[in-house]
C-alpha positions as CSV (number, residue, x, y, z in Angstrom):
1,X,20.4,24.2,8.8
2,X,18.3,23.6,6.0
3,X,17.5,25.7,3.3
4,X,15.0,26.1,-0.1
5,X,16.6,25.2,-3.7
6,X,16.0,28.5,-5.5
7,X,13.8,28.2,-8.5
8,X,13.3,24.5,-7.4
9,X,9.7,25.1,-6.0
10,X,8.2,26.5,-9.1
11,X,9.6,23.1,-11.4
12,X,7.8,21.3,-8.7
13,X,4.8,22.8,-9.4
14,X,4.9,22.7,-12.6
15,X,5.3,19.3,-12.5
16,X,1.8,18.9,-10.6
17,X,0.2,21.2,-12.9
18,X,1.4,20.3,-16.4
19,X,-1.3,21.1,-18.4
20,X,-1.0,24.4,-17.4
21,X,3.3,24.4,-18.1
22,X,3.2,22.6,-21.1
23,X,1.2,22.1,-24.5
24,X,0.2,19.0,-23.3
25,X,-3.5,18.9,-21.4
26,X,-3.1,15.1,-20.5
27,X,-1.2,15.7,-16.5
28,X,0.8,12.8,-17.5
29,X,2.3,10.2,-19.5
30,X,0.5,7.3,-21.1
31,X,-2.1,10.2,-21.9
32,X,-3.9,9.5,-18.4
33,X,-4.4,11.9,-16.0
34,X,-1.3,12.6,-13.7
35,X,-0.7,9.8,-11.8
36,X,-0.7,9.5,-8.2
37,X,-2.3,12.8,-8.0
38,X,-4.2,12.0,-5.4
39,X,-1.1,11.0,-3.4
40,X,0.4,14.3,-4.2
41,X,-3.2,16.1,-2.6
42,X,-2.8,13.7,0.5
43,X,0.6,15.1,1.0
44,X,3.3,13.3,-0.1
45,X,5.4,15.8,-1.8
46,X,5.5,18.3,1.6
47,X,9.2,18.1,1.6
48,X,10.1,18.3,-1.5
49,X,12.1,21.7,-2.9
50,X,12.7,22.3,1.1
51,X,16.3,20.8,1.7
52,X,19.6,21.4,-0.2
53,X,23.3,20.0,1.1
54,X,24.8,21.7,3.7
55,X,28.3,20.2,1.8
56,X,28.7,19.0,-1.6
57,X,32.1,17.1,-2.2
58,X,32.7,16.1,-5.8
59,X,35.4,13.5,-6.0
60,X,36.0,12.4,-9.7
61,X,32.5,11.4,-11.1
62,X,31.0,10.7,-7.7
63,X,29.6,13.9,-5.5
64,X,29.0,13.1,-1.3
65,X,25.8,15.4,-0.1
66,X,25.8,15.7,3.8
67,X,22.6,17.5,5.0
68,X,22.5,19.7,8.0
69,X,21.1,18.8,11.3
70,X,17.5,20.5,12.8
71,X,14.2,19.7,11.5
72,X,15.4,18.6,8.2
73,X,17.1,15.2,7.1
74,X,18.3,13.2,10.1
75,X,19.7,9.8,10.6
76,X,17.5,7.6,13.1
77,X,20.7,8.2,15.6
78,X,20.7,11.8,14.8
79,X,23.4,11.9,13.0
80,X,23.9,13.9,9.6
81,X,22.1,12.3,6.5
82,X,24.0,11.9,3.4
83,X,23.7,10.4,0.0
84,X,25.7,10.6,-3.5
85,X,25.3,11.1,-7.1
86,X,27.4,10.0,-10.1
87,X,27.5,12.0,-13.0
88,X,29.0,9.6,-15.9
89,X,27.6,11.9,-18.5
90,X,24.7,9.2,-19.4
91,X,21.0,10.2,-20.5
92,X,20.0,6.8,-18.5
93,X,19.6,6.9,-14.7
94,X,20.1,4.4,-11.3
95,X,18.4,5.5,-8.6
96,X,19.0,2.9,-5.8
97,X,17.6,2.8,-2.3
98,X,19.6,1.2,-0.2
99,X,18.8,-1.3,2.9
100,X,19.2,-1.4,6.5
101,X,16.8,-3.1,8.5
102,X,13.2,-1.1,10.3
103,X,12.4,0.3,13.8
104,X,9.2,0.5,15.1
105,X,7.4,0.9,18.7
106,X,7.7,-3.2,18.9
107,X,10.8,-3.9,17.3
108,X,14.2,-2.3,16.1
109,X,17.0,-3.4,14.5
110,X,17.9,-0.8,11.6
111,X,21.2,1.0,10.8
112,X,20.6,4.4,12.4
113,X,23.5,6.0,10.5
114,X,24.9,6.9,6.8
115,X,28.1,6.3,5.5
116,X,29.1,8.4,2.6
117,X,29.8,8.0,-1.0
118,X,28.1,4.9,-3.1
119,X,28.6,1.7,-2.9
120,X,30.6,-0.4,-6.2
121,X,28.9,-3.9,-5.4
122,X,26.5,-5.8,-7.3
123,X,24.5,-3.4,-9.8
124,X,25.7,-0.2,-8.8
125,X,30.0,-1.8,-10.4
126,X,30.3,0.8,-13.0
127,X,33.1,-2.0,-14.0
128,X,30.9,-5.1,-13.9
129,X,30.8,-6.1,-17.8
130,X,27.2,-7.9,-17.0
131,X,25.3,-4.9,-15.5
132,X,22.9,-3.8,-17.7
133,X,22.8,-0.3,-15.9
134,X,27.2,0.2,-16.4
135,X,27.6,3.9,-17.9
136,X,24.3,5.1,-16.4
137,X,24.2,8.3,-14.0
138,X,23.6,7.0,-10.2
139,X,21.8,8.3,-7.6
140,X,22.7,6.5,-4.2
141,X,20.2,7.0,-1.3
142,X,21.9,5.2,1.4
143,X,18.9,4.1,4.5
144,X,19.3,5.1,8.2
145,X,15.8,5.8,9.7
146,X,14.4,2.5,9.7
147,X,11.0,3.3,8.5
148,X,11.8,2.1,4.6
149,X,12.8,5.6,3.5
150,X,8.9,6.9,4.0
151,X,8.8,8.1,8.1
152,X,8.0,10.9,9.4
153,X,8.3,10.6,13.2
154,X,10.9,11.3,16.0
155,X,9.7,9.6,19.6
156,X,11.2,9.3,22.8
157,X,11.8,5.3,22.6
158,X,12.6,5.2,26.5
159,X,10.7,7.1,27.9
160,X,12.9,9.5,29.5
161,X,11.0,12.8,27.7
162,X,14.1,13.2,25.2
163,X,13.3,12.5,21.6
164,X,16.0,9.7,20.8
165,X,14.7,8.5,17.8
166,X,14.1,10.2,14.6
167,X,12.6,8.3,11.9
168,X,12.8,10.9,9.1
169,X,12.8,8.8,5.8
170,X,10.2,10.9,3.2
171,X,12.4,14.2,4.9
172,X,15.3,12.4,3.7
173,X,14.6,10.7,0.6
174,X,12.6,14.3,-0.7
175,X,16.5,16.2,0.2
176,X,18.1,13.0,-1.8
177,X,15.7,13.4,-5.0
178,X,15.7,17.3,-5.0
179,X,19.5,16.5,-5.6
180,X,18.9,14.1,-8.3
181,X,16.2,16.5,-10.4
182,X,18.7,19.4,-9.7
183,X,21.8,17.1,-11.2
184,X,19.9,15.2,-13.7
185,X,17.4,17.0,-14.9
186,X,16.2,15.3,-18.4
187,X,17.1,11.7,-18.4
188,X,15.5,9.4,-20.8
189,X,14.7,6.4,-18.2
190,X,14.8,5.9,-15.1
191,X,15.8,2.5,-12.8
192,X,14.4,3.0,-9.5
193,X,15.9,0.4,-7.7
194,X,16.4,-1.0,-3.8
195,X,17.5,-4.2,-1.7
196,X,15.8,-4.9,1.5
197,X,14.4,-1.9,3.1
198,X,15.1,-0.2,-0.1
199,X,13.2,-2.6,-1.8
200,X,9.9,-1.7,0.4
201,X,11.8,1.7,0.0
202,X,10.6,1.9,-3.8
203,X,7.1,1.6,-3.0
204,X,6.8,4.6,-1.3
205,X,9.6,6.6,-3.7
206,X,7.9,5.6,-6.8
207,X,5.3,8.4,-6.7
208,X,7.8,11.2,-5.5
209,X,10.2,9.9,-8.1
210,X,7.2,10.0,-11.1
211,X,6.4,13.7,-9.5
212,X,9.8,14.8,-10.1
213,X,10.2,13.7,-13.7
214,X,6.4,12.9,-14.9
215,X,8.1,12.5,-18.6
216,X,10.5,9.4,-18.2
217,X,10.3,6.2,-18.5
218,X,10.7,4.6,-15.1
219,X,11.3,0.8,-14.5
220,X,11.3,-0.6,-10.9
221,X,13.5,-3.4,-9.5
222,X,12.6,-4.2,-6.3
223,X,14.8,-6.7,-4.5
224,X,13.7,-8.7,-1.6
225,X,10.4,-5.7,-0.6
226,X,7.8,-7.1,-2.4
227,X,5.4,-6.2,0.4
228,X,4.9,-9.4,1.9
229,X,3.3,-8.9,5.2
230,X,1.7,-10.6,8.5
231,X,-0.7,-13.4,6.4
232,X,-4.4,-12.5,7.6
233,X,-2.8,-9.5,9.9
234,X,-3.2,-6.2,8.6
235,X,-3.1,-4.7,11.5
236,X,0.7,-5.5,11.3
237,X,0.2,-3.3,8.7
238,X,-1.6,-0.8,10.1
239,X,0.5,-0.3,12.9
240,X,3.8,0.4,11.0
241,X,1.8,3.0,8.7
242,X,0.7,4.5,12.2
243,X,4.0,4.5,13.8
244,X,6.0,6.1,10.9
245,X,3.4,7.9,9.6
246,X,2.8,6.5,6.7
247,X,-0.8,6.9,6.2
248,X,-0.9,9.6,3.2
249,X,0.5,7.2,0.9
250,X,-2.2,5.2,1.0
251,X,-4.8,6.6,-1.2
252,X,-8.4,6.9,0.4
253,X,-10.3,5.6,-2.3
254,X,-8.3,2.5,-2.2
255,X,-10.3,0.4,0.0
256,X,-8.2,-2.6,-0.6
257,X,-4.7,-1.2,-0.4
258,X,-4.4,-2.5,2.9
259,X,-6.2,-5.8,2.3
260,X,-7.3,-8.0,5.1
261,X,-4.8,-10.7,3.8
262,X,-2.0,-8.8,5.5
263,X,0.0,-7.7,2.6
264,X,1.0,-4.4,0.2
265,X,0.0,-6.3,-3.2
266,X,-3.1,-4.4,-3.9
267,X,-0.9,-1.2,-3.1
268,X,1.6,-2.8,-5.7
269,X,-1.4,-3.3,-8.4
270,X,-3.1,0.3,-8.0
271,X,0.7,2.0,-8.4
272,X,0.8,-0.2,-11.8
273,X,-2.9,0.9,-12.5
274,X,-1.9,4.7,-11.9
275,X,0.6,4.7,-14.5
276,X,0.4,2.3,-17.6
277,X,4.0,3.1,-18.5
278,X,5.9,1.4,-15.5
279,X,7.3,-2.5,-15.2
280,X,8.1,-4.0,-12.4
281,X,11.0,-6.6,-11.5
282,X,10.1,-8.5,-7.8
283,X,12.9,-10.4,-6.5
284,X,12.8,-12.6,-3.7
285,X,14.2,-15.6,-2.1
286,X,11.4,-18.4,-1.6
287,X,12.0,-18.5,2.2
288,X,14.2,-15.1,3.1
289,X,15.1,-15.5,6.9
290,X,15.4,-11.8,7.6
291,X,12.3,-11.2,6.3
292,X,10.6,-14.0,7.4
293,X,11.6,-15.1,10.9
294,X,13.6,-11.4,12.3
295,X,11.1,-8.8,11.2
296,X,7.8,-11.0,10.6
297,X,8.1,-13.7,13.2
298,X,5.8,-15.8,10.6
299,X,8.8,-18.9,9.5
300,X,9.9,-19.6,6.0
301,X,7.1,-22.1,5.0
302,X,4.7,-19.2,6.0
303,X,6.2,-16.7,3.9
304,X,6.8,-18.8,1.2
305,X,3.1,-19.8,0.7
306,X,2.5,-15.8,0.9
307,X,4.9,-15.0,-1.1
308,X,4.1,-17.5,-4.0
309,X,0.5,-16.8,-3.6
310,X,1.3,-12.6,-4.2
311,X,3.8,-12.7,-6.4
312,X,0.9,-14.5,-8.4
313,X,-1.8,-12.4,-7.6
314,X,0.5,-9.3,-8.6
315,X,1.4,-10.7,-12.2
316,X,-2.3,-11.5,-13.0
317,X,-3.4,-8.2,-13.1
318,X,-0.9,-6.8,-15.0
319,X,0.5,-9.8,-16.7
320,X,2.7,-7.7,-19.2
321,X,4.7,-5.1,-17.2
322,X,5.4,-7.4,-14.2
323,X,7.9,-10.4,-14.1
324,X,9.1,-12.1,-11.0
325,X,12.6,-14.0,-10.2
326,X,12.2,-16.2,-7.1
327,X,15.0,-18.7,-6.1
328,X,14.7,-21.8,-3.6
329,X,16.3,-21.0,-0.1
330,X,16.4,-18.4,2.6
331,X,19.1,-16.0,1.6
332,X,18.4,-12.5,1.5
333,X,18.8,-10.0,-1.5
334,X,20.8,-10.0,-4.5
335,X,21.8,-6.3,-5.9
336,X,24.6,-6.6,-4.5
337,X,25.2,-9.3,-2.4
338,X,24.5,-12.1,-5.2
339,X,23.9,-10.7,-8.8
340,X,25.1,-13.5,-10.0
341,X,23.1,-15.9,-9.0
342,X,21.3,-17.7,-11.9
343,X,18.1,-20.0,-12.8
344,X,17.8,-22.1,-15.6
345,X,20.9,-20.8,-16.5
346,X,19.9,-17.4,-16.8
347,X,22.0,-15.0,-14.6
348,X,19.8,-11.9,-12.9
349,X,22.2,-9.3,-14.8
350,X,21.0,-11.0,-18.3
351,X,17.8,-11.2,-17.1
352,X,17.4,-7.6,-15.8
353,X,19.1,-7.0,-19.1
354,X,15.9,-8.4,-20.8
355,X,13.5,-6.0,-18.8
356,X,15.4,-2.9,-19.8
357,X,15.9,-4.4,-23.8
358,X,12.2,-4.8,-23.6
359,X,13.0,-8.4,-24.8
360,X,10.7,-10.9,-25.2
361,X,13.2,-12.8,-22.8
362,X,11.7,-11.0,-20.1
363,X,9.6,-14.0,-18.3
364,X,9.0,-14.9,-14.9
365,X,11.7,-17.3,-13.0
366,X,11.3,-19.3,-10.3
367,X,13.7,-22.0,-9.4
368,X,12.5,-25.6,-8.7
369,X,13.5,-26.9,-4.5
């Protein structure tokens, strides 16, 4: 059952049209017009203010949303989608997208459930003394359609003419940030955050996320997504955006978006470009297995000279609000799994703490082999 947020709808579209909701004749912040507008006219926003939890559990500070079942938020299995919010009574908000592997027509190996409640490891330990986001309100979008949060496609994956696979990411992440503009309204900042598939997850929430609250300040971790592709492939590329159905996040006047070198970097660069006020934090191991022997086939040496070679390209053009952290081996993220881990004896918590103290200590990090 799925069902319309009353009164939801028209914040939505005042949100889109704010020169006509506010004093303000600018669309957006930074004084630029709105960005990712054209996004928004391709589509992206056609699920949100559609879905509202079926349940809503509140259990101390932590609330479990489960979704109903239909053509609304799904699990790649099926199953019910859920996702949590923590209300610590903070102006300052986490938003983190969680990871879980990706499906597509070639390939699958993704978690096609989602468990319930939010997870206390890593950055999201309201207990950890070395967080730099402990206190904040959290917003926990756990992954289960294995199209990195953005799909919009069920198929029949054996052929047997019964849809067994429903990749409903953007249905499920518009239901999860409805809930987080209904609970927090007015925060201050915003850390949009993800590991993994949540990590390519933020590329495609970012807009949504800057729709829903085009006033705050919104700084993006993303840990072990960077958008590293097939080098020289982008029909790699192509083919995942064509499988999930992707293709309205890519704006059409971005004719390098998709660049013949295979990767999302120029996609990366024209979000930046969109809207002045955003930094980015790229995290990455300098050889990450998962990444680049299970779901690119390409071997570490290969995706470390891609990897090196973007994460470059990415911090010349906007040398200021991007900063990279890039440690020797072929581990896989660090949110949660290693947020210790340190270089040149500065620990990722401290340094993430530098990004969000707009310190001067903010500098790329990459650790010698």
């Amino acid at each position: 059952m799925t069902m319309k947020i009353p009164g939801l709808s028209v914040v939505l579209a005042c949100s889109v049209l704010l020169s006509a909701c506010s004093d303000s004749n600018n669309g957006g912040p930074n004084n630029v017009a709105e960005p990712f507008a054209e996004l928004f006219a391709q589509g992206i926003t056609r699920y949100l203010g559609l879905y509202s939890p079926m349940t809503s559990t509140v259990d101390g500070e932590v609330t479990a949303h489960a979704f109903g079942a239909g053509e609304g938020p799904l699990c790649l299995d099926g199953s019910t989608y859920n996702m949590a919010t923590r209300d610590t009574g903070s102006d300052s908000l986490l938003i983190f997208l969680e990871g879980g592997g990706a499906c597509w027509s070639e390939f699958c190996q993704a978690t096609p459930a989602a468990g319930t409640g939010i997870s206390t490891a890593g950055i999201l330990d309201q207990t950890r003394a070395n967080n730099p986001t402990r206190g904040w309100n959290q917003v926990y979008v756990p992954y289960c359609d294995g199209s990195l949060h953005a799909g919009d496609r069920d198929s029949d994956s054996d052929g047997d003419g019964t849809v067994d696979r429903f990749q409903r990411g953007l249905h499920n992440l518009s239901a999860a940030l409805d809930v987080s503009a209904r609970t927090f309204p007015n925060p201050s900042r915003i850390v949009l955050a993800g590991n993994s598939g949540g990590g390519f997850g933020t590329i495609f929430a970012l807009p949504l996320v800057r729709y829903l609250y085009p006033d705050a300040r919104i700084d993006i971790i993303n840990d072990s997504g960077l958008g590293v592709g097939s080098p020289g492939n982008p029909d790699f590329l192509r083919l995942l955006l064509d499988d999930w159905n992707l293709q309205a996040f890519i704006p059409a006047s971005c004719d390098n978006c998709i660049g013949e070198d295979g990767h999302l970097t120029d996609f990366l660069i024209w979000q930046l470009e969109q809207d002045e006020t955003l930094r980015l934090s790229l995290l990455s191991y300098t050889q990450d297995t998962v990444l680049a022997d299970v779901f690119l086939g390409i071997g570490g040496p290969a995706f470390e000279a891609a990897l090196l070679q973007e994460m470059a390209q990415q911090e010349e053009a906007h040398p200021d609000r991007t900063r990279s952290f890039i440690t020797s081996g072929n581990s896989h993220t660090y949110l949660q799994i290693e947020p210790d881990r340190a270089i040149d004896g500065v620990g990722l918590m401290e340094w993430l703490g530098f990004m969000l103290d707009d310190s001067e200590q903010w500098q790329s990090l990459r650790e010698a082999p």
